[in-house]
C-alpha positions in Angstrom: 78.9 141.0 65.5 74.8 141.0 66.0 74.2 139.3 69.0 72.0 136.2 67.5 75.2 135.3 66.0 78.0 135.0 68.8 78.0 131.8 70.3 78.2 131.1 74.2 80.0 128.0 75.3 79.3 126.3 78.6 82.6 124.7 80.2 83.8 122.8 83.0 86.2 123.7 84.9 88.5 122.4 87.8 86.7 124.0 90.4 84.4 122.9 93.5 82.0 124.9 91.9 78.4 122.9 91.6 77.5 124.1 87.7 79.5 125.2 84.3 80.3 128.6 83.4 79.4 130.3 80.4 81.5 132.3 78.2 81.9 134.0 74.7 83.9 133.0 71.3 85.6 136.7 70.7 85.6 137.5 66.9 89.0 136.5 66.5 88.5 132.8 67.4 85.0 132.2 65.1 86.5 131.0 62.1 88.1 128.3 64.1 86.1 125.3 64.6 85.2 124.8 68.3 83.3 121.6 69.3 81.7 120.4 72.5 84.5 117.7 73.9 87.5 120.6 72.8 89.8 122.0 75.6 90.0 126.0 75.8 91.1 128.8 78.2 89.5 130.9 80.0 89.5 133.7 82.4 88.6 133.3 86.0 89.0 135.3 88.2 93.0 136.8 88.1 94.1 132.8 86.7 93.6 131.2 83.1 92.4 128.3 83.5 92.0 124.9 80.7 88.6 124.0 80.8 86.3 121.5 78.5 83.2 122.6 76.6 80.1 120.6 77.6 77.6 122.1 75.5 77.6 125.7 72.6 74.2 127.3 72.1 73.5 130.8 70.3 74.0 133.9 72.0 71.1 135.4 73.3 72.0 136.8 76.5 75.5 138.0 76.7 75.8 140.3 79.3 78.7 140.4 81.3 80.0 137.6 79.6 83.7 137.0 79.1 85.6 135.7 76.3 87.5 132.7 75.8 91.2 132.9 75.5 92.2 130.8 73.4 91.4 127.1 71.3 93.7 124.5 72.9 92.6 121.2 70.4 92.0 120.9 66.6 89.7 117.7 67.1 87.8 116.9 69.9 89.8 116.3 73.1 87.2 114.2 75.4 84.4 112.8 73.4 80.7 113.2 73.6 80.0 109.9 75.4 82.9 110.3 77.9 81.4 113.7 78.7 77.5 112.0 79.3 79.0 109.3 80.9 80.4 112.0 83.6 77.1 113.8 83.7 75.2 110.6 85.3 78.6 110.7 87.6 77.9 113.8 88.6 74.7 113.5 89.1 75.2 110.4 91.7 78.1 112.0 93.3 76.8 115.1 93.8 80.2 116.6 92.6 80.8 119.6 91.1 80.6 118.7 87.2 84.1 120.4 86.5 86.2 118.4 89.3 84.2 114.6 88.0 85.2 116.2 84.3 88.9 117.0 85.5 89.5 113.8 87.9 90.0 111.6 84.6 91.9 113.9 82.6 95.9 113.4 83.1 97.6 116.2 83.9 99.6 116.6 81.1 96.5 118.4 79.6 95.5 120.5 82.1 98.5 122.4 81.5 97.8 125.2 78.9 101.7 125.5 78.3 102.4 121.8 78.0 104.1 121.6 74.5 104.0 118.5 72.1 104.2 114.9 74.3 108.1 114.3 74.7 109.3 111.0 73.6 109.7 108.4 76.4 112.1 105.1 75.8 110.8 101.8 77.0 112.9 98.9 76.4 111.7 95.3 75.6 113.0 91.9 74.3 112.8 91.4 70.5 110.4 88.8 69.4 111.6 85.4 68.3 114.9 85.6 69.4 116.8 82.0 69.5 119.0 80.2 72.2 121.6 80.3 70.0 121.7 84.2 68.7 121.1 84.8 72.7 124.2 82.8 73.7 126.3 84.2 70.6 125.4 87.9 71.3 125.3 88.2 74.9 129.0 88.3 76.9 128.9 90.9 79.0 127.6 89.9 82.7 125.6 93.3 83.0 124.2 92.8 79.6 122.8 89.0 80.5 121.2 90.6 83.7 119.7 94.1 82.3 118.0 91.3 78.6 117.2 88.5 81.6 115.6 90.7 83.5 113.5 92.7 80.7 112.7 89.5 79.6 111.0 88.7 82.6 109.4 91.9 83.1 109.7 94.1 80.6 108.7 96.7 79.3 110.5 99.1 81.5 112.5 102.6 81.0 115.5 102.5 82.3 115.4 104.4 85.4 113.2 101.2 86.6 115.9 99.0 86.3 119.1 100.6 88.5 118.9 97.9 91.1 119.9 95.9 88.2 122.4 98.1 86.9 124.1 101.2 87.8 123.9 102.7 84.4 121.2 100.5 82.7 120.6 102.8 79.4 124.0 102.5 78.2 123.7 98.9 78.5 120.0 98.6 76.5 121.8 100.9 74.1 124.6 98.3 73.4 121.9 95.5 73.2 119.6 97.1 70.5 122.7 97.8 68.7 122.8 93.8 68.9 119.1 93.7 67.7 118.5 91.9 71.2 116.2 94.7 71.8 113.6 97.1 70.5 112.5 100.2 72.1 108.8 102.2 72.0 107.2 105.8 72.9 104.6 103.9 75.5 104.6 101.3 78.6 103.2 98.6 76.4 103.6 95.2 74.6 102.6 95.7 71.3 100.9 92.8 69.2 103.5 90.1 69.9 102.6 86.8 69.5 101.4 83.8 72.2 104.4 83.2 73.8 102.9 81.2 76.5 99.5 78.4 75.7 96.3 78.2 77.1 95.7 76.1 80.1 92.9 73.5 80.4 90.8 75.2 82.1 88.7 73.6 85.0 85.2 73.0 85.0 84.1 75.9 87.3 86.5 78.0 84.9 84.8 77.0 81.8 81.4 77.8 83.2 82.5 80.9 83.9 84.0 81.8 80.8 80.8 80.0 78.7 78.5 82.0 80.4 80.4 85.5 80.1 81.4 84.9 76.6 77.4 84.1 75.4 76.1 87.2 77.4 74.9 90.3 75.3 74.7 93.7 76.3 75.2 95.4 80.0 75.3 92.2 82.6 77.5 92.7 85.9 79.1 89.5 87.0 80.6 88.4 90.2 84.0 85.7 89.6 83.6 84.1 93.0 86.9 82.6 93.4 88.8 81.2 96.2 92.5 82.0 96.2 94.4 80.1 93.8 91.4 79.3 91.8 92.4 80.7 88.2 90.6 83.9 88.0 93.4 85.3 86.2 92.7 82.9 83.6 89.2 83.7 83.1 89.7 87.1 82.7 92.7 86.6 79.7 90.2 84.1 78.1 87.6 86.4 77.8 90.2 89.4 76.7 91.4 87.4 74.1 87.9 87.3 72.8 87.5 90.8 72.7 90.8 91.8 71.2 90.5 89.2 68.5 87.6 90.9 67.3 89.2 94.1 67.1 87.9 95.9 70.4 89.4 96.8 73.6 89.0 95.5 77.6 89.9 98.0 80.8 91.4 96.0 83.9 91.2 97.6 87.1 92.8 96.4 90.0 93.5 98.2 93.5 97.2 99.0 93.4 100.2 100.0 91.5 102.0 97.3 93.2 99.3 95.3 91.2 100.1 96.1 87.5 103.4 94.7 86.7 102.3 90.5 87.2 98.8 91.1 85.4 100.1 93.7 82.7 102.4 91.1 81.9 100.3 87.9 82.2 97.8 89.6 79.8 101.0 90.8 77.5 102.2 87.1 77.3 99.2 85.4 75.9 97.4 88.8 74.4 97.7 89.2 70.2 97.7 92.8 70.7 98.7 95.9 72.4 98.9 96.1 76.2 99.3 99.2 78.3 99.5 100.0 82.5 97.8 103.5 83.5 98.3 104.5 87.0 99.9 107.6 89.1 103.3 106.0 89.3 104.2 106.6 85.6 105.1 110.5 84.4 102.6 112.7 83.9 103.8 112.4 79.6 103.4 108.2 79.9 99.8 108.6 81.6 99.1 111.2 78.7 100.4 109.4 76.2 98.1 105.6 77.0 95.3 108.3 77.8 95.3 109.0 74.2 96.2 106.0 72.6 93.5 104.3 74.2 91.4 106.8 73.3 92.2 106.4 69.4 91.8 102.2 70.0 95.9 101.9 69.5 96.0 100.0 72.6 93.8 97.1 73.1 94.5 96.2 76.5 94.5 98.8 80.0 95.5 97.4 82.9 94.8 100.4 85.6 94.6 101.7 88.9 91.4 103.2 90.2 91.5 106.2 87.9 91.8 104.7 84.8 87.4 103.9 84.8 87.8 107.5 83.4 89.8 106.6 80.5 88.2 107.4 77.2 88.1 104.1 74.8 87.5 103.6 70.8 85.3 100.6 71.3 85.2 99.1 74.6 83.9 96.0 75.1 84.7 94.6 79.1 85.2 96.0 82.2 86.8 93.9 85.0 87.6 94.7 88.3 90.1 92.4 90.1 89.3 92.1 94.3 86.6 93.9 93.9 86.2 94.2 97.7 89.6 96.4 97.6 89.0 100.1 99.6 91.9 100.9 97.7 89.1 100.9 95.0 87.5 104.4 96.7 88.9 107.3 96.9 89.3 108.8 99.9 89.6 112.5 99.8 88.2 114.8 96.9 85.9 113.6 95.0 85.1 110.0 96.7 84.2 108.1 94.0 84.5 104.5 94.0 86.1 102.6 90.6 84.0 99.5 91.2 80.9 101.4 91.3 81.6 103.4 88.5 82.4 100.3 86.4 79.2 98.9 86.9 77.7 102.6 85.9 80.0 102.6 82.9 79.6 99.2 81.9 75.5 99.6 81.5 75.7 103.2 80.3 77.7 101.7 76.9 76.2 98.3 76.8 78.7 95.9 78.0 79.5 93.3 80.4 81.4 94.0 83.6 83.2 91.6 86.0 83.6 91.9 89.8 86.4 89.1 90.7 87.1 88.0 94.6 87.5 85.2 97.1 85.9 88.1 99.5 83.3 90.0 98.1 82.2 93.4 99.3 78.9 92.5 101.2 77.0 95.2 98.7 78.6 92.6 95.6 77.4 89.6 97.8 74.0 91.3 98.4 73.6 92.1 94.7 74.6 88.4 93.5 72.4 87.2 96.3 69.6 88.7 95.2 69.8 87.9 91.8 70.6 91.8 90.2 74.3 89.9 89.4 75.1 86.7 87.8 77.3 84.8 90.4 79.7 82.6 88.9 82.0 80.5 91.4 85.3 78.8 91.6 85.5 76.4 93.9 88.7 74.8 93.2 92.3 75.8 92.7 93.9 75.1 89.5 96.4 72.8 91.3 93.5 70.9 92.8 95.5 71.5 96.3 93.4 72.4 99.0 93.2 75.6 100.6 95.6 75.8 104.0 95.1 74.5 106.8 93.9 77.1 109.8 94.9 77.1 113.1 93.7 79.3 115.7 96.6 80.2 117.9 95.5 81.5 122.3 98.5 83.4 122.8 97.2 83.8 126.6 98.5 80.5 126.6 101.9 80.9 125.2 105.0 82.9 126.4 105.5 85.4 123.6 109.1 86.7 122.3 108.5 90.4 121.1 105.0 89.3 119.0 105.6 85.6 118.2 105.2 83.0 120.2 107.8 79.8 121.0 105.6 77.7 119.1 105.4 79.8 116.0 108.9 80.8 115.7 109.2 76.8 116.0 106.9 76.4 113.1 108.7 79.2 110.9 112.3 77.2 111.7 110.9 74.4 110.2 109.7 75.3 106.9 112.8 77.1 106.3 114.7 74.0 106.9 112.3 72.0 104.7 113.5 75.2 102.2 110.2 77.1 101.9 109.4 80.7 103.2 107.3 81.8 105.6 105.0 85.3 105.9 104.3 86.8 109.5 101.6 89.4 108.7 101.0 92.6 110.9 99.1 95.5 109.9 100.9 97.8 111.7 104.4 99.7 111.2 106.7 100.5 113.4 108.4 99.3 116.6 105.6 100.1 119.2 101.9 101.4 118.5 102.7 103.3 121.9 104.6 104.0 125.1 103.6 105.0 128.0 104.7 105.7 131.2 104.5 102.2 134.2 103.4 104.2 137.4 100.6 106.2 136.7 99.1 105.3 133.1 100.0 108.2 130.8 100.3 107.5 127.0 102.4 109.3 124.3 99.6 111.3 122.2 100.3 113.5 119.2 99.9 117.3 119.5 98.0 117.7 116.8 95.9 114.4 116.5 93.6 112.7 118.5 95.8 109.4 118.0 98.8 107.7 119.9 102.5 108.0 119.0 104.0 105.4 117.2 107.8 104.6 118.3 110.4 103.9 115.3 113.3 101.6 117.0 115.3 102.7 113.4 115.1 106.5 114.1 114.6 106.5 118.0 111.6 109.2 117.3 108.2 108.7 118.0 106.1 109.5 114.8 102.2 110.4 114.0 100.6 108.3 112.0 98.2 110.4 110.7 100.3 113.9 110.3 103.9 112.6 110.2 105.0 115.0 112.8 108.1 113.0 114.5 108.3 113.7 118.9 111.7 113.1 120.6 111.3 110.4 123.5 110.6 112.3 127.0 113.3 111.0 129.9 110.6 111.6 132.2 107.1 111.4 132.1 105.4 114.6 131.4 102.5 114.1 134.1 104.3 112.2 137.4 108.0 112.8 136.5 108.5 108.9 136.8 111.7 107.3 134.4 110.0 104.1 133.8 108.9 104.9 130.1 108.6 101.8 128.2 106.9 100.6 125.2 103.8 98.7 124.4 103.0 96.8 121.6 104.6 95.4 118.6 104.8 96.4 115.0 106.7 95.3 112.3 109.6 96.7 113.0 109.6 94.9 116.6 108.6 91.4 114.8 111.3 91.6 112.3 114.0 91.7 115.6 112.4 89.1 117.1 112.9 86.8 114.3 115.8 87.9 114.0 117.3 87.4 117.8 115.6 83.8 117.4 116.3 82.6 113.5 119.9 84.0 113.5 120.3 82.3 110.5 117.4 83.0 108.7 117.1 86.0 106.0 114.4 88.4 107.3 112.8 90.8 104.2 110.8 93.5 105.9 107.6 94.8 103.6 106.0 98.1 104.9 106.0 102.0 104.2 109.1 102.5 106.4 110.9 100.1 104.1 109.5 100.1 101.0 109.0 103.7 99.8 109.3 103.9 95.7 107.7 101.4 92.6 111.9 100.5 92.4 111.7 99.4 95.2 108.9 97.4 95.9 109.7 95.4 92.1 112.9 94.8 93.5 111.3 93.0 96.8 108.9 90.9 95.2 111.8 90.0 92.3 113.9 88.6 95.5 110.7 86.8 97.2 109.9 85.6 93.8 113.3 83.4 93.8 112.2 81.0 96.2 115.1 81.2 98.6 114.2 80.2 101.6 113.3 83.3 104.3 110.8 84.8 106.6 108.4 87.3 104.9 107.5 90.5 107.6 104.5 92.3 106.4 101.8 94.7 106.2 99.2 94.7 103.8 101.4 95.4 101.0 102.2 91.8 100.8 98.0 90.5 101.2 96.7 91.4 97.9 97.1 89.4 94.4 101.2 88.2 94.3 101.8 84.5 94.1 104.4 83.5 95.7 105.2 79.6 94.9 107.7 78.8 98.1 105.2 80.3 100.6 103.7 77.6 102.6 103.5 79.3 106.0 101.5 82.0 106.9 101.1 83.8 110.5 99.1 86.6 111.3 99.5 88.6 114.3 97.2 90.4 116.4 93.8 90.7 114.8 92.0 91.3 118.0 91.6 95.1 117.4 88.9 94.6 114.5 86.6 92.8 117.3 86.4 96.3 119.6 85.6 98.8 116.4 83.3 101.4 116.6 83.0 100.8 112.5 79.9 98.6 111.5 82.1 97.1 108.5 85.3 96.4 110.5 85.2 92.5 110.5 83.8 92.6 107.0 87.4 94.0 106.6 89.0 92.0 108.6 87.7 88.6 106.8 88.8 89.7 103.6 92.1 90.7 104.8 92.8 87.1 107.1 91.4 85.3 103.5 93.4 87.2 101.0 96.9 87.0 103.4 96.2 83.2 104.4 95.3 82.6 100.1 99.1 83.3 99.9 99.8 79.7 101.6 100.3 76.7 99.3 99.4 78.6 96.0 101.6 75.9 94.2 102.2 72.2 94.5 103.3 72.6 98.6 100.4 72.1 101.0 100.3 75.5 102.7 99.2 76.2 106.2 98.1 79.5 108.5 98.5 80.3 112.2 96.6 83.1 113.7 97.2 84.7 117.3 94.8 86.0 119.1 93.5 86.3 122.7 89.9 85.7 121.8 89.8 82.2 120.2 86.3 81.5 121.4 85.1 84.7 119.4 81.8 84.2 117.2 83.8 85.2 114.3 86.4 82.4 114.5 83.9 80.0 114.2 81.4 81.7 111.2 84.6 82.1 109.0 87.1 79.7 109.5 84.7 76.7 110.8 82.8 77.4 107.9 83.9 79.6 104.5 83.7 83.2 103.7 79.9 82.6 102.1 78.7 81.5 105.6 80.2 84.4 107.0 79.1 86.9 104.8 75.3 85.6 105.0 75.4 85.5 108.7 77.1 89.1 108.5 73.9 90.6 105.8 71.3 89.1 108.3 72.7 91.3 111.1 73.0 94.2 108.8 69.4 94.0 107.6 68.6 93.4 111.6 70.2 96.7 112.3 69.3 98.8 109.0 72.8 99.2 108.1 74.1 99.0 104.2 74.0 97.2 101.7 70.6 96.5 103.8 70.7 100.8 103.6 72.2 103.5 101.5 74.5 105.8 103.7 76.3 109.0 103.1 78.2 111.2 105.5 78.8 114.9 106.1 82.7 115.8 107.0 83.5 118.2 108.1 86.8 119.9 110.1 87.8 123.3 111.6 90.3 124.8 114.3 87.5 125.8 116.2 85.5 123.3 117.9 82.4 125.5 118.2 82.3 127.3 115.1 82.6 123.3 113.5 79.4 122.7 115.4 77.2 124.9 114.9 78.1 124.7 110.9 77.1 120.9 110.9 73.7 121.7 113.5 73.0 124.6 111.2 72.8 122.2 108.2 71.0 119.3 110.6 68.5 121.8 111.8 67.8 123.8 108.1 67.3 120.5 105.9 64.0 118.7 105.4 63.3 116.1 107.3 62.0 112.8 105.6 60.6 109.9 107.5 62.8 107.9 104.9 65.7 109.3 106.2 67.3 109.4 109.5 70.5 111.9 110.2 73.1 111.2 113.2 74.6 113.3 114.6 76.6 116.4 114.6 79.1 113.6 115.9 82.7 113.4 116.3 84.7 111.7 113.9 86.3 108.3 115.6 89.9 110.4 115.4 88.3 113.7 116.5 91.6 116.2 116.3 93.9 115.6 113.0 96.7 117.6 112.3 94.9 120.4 114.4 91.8 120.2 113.0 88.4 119.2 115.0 86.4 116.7 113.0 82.2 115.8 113.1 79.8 114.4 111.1 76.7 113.9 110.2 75.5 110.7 109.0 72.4 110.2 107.0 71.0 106.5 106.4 67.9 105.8 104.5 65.9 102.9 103.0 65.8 104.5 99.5 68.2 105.9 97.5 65.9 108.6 96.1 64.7 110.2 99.4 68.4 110.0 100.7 69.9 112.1 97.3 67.1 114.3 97.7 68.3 115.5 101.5 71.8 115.6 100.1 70.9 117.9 97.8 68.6 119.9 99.9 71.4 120.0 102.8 74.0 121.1 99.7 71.8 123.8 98.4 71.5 125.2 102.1 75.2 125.0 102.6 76.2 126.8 99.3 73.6 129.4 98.9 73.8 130.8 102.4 77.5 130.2 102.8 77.5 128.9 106.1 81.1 126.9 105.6 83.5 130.0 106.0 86.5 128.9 107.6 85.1 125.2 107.1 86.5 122.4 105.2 83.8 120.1 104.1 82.8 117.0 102.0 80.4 114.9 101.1 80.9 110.8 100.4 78.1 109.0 99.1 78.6 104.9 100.3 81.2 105.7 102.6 83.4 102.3 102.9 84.0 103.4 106.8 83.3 105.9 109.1 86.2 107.6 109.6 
């Protein structure tokens, strides 16, 4: 074939390499059609690889070139838009175009051998079933609970339902047989009917909903709501819009744990098809809504942080539920973060986006400040109850029983005799953050990490944190031989035995990584709490984000004093949202609700600004010191990382970079520094931070500092990354 007429194809592929490849179509393969959006393989180096094509010219040059393999799709796999859309992600990241390409792509089809999608089951509750055929059909006590529980929270595959049952497919089996159920290839609710009416929606709520619903075009909104204030509601309103006129809406929120309650409040009052996306499901489910939302069969996704990838027939919305979520950014990779991208998606095809919290993000709060978003705010919960009641608790002033003191545990005794459940909130696992020895000082540290041990009471070990190595407890202290090794501290583990030794009658459900470990699991948790029997709640921050809880009326939060000595500039930014979100769990129904916090600095500053006042005072006083200081959203950031066995070597990579990058007067660079853990899992770790007033002269030292590090390939032996409005510093 003359030259002029082969073609050369330009593809991504998933590799941290910083531009496409080019290859040839070999004679074979030219009578096949072969588009830009198609999946192929190709040869690199000893692998075949699946990679996209991004762009087919004529072949002029061809040198050295190498043929593709083989033609993977018959129509266009990832289309054209999806593909721009990723270029301007690229281009703001700073990521190697294949790896942004490849992050939204489920894996399912980055294997080249992955045959045909299997079928998946997922049971669900026929429509328009009556009391009577219900009561007639159903006899078997495992029947009632596997259809009672589906009901309530289907649709689910079997294997999600074996706390339920011990052999739950049989017994779906037996009740489609009884036309009690129906069953479906996807995780979805498919264009049932309002089973549920609309609420009258408050004031603030219809103001919100009026002004989103008449906007035209790319607009970013922020849903300022206080806990409890309908949000939720808002955001089906305006889906119902959508889907009524025969487009589709993407839902993002922070966590799996997240999905079930909105996928099915939007699946009980949506006239159309509903679907979850997130890493929990197989690789074949996240393939197969991939798709279908792709070809506009599903109206409604309600995903996890990847799922602003997702490829969409006509979207039309974008929200983003607790926007302020770090969950939100990914935080190893490519460190991208969803909400961002939402905003970058949602003007790239035209349409509005929404940004819901009681706690914005101060950049969100900057934005709607300034005018660049339309602030919308709820003032009100729906149950016109006010918000809880805060008290701030001096535990220097209190005898404390393993966390708690005698007043608290008083306090938790007495909602659970008035029947009502109570949550004692602790960000940290375990029995004791530490232990150390009680003559001469020494403290338990990992081997590996610069970080202290954590003791487990449940396995006797002491564990890292950070690297999971597990330590046997020493007899004798390693540095003065002494036997007086005790612990320090309390964590979850310790609280839960403390209420336990002092509500010996009281049901204790501990909520953190040590106890909760699989999706199963965690349903099966909230399924108990969500009962309403009375019984003390132990938690980390599994249990501060999004559930509602109707019997909750007590909240108590333990220990925030930490936040106050942080080297981070955002850490009580964090810790506002998280004291908000955990204390919004309080009195969410028609019981007044109340919070107790203990701490040893009551007369802190920060006490006063956000519970005196309200999370807007807060964050305004917060920006002003920001803006004071030069730090974002009064700044843009990005950091260096960087990490190595050898301390020197990891030095000098991060100075050579410093040193060989223009300077700008826009732009100042700290550092090499140490990262605030400096040794994890036996790696050294530095930084350089670079902090400017523009985002233009900032990107262009980025770039200037990546084109130094790749073309002289200073970072042998170096594992490094860049993240572009880092969320925290370490």
């Amino acid at each position: 074939m003359p030259v002029s007429d082969q073609k050369i194809i330009r593809v991504a592929l998933p590799i941290p390499f910083a531009d496409t490849l080019s290859y040839l179509v070999p004679d074979h393969l030219c009578g096949k059609p072969i588009e830009v959006g198609m999946r192929v393989v190709v040869p690199f180096r000893n692998k075949q690889l699946v990679a996209v094509i991004v762009s087919l010219s004529p072949g002029d040059y061809t040198k050295n070139l190498k043929h593709i393999i083989e033609i993977l799709d018959k129509d266009i796999f990832l289309p054209q838009k999806n593909i721009e859309y990723m270029k301007k992600v690229h281009q703001y990241y700073l990521q190697p175009f294949g790896e942004v390409i490849f992050s939204g792509i489920p894996k399912w089809f980055k294997n080249k051998n992955n045959p045909k999608l299997p079928k998946e089951i997922w049971w669900q509750v026929k429509e328009n079933i009556s009391d009577k055929e219900i009561e007639t059909l159903l006899k078997s006590e495992k029947q009632k609970n596997i259809f009672y529980y589906l009901r309530d929270n289907g649709p689910l595959q079997s294997r999600s339902m074996t706390h339920v049952d011990s052999s739950p497919s049989s017994q779906c089996q037996s009740l489609l047989k009884k036309g009690l159920l129906v069953q479906s290839e996807l995780c979805f609710v498919d264009a049932h009917p309002p089973a549920d009416p609309d609420f009258i929606l408050t004031s603030d709520q219809q103001k919100a909903f009026d002004s989103i619903n008449k906007s035209s075009g790319f607009q970013t909104f922020l849903l300022d709501g206080i806990t409890g204030s309908g949000k939720t509601e808002v955001y089906i309103r305006l889906v119902k819009q959508f889907v009524n006129n025969k487009q589709q809406a993407l839902v993002l929120v922070p966590e799996i744990g997240l999905t079930p309650q909105l996928f099915h409040e939007f699946a009980k009052r949506i006239h159309g098809c509903v679907a979850v996306l997130h890493s929990g499901l197989t690789d074949a489910a996240r393939a197969r809504a991939w798709q279908k939302a792709k070809s506009g069969e599903i109206d409604v996704i309600v995903a996890t942080r990847s799922g602003i990838f997702t490829p969409f027939a006509n979207l039309a919305i974008i929200i983003v539920d607790e926007e302020h979520d770090l969950s939100f950014k990914q935080q190893d990779g490519f460190r991208y973060s969803a909400r961002d991208l939402a905003v970058m998606r949602a003007q790239f095809e035209n349409l509005p986006v929404i940004l819901g919290s009681a706690t914005p993000s101060l950049e969100t709060f900057n934005n709607a400040q300034n005018g660049k978003y339309h602030w919308l705010k709820l003032r009100e919960r729906t149950n016109k109850q006010n918000l809880p009641a805060i008290k701030i608790l001096d535990v220097r002033k209190h005898k404390m029983l393993k966390g708690l003191s005698k007043a608290v545990l008083g306090q938790i005794d007495q909602e659970l005799q008035q029947g009502n459940q109570a949550l004692v909130f602790l960000n940290r696992r375990g029995w004791s953050p530490k232990i150390t020895c009680q003559d001469c000082g020494w403290v338990a540290e990992c081997d590996h990490c610069d970080t202290y041990l954590t003791y487990h009471k449940y396995m006797d070990r002491l564990r890292c944190h950070h690297c999971e190595r597990i330590y046997g407890i020493p007899e004798f202290c390693p540095q003065c031989g002494s036997q007086k090794i005790e612990t320090m501290g309390v964590g979850t583990e310790k609280l839960h035995k403390g209420l336990a030794e002092n509500l010996p009658n009281a049901e204790i459900i501990r909520v953190d990584r040590d106890t909760v470990k699989t999706s199963n699991q965690w349903q099966k948790t909230v399924d108990e709490i969500k009962t309403g029997k009375p019984c003390v709640l132990v938690g980390t921050q599994m249990l501060s984000k999004g559930h509602d809880f109707p019997n909750l009326t007590l909240v108590v939060i333990v220990n925030v004093d930490n936040s106050f000595y942080s080297l981070d500039f955002r850490a009580t930014e964090h810790l506002s949202q998280l004291m908000i979100q955990v204390s919004g769990r309080a009195g969410r129904k028609h019981k007044k609700g109340q919070v107790i916090i203990q701490t040893q600095c009551p007369q802190n500053e920060f006490f006063e600004l956000l519970l005196g006042k309200n999370y807007q005072e807060y964050a305004t006083h917060e920006l002003k010191l920001r803006q004071q200081v030069g730090f974002p959203p009064a700044s843009f950031m990005s950091i260096i990382r960087a990490r190595c066995k050898d301390e020197k070597k990891l030095e000098f990579f991060l100075e050579t970079v410093n040193n060989n990058t223009p300077q700008d007067p826009n732009v100042s660079v700290l550092g090499p520094i140490p990262a605030p853990i400096y040794k994890k899992m036996g790696q050294y770790q530095m930084q350089l931070i670079f902090n400017a007033n523009n985002r233009k002269s900032l990107h262009q030292s980025l770039k200037n500092a990546l084109i130094m590090i790749r073309k002289d390939k200073i970072d042998n032996g170096i594992i490094w990354n860049l993240d572009i409005d880092p969320v925290n510093l370490s």
